[in-house]
C-alpha positions in Angstrom: 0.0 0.0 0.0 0.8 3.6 -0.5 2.8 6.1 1.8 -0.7 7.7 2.7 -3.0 4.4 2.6 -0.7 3.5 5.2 -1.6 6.9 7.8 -5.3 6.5 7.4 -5.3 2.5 7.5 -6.3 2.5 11.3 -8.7 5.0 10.7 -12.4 4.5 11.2 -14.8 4.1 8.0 -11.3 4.6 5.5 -11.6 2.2 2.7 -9.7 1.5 -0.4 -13.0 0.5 -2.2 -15.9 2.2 -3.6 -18.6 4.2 -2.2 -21.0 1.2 -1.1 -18.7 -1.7 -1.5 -17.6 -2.0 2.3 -17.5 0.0 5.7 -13.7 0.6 6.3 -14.3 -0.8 10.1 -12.2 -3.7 10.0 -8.7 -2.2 10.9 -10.0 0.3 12.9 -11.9 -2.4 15.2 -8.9 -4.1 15.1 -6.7 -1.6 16.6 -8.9 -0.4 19.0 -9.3 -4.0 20.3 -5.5 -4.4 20.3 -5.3 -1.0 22.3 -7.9 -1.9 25.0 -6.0 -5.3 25.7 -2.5 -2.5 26.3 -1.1 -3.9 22.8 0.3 -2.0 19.8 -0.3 -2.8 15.9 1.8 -1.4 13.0 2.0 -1.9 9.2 5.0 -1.7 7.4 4.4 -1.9 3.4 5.7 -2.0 0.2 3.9 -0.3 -2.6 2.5 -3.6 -5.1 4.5 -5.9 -3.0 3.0 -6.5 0.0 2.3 -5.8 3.6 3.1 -7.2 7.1 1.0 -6.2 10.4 2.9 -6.6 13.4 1.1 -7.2 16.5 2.3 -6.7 20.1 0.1 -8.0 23.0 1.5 -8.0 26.5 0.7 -11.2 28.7 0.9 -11.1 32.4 1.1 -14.1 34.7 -0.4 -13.8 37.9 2.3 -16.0 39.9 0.2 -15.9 43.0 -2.3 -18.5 42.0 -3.0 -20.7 45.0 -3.5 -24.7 44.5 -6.0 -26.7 46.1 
């Protein structure tokens, strides 16, 4: 994808299709949900090669689980 495809990707309702062909929700619902869980979500692309979505999602252990 373009330089400026890539700015507005995350954005909510942008679309690369035409007017009536789809909602543009999908990445924005996607990052958000990656947000609320403290994780982060990037794109790097090349222009009519291809694109990679990196996701970062912390885990925490709670290491004071008691055992019956």
């Amino acid at each position: 994808m373009d330089a400026d495809t890539q700015k507005k990707i995350f954005e909510p309702f942008f679309t690369t299709k035409d007017v009536g062909e789809g909602t543009g929700l999908g990445m924005s619902i996607a990052y958000n949900t990656i947000k609320k869980h403290n994780g982060q979500i990037t794109v790097s692309s090349t222009h009519g090669e291809g694109s990679e979505f990196f996701l970062k999602i912390p885990i925490i252990y709670n290491l004071n689980l008691k055992t019956a």
